[in-house]
N, C-alpha and C positions, 0 to 999 in steps of 0.2 A: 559492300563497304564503300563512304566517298573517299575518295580521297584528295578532300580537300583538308586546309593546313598542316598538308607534311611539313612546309619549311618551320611552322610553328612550331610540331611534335618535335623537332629536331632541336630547333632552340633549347624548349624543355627539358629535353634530354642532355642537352650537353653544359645546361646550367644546375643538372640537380633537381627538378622542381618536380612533382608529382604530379600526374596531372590523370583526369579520369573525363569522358567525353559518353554524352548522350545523346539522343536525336527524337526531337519530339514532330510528329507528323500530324499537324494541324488540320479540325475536319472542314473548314468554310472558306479557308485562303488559298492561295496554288502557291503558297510561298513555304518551303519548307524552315524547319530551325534545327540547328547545330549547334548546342551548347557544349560549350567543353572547361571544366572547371579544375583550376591548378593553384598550386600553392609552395613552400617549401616545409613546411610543418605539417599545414590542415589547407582542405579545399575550400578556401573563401575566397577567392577569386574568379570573377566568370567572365570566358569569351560567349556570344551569343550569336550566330550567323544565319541570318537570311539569306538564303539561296531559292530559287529558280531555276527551269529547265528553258532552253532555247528549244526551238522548233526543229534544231537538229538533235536536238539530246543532250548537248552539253551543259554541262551546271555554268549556272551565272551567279555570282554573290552581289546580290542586292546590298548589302549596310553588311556590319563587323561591329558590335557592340563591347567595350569592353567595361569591367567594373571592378577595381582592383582595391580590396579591401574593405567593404562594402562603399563605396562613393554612392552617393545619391545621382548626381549626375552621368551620365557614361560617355564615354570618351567614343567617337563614330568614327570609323574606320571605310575606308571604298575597296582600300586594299590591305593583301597580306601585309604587302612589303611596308605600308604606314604601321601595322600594328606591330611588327616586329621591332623597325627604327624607334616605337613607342617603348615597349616594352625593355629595350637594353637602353633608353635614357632613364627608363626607370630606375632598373638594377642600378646603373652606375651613381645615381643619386640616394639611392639607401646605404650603396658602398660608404659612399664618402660620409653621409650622417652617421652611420656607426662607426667608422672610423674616428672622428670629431669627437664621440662622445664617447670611446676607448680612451683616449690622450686624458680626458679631463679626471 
């Protein structure tokens, strides 16, 4: 098991969202993929993670792809910590739009 984005699984979990996570192991690239798809209702949102072994062993994360609701374009991440900061400006911008359209 990797365990890479625990601090993500953590987020997830302490915002309610559901999240279910695959690993598909590519046969012509040395680059692995970590997909891991979440939602609060249904799974239509996907992180997608390129990673890499170092020559010591340790995982390297290449790119962080994310796609949130289906977007055509996907937002490119280097690191955890960007897609996290991405992810709760998220949240707090759907808060406040449904907020907005409760009043009316």
């Amino acid at each position: 098991m990797i365990t890479i984005l625990n601090r993500t699984k953590q987020f997830m979990r302490d915002n309610d969202l559901m999240y279910k996570r695959e690993y598909i192991r590519p046969m012509m690239t040395p680059q692995h993929v970590y997909v891991f798809r979440f939602g609060k209702h249904r799974l239509n949102n996907r992180v997608i993670i390129r990673y890499s072994h170092t020559w010591t062993g340790r995982l390297k994360i290449n790119e962080i792809d994310v796609r949130l609701h289906h977007q055509h374009h996907p937002r490119i991440f280097l690191t955890e910590s960007d897609l996290i900061d991405y992810l709760k400006r998220h949240m707090e911008k759907e808060k406040k739009k449904r907020a907005s359209g409760d009043d009316e």
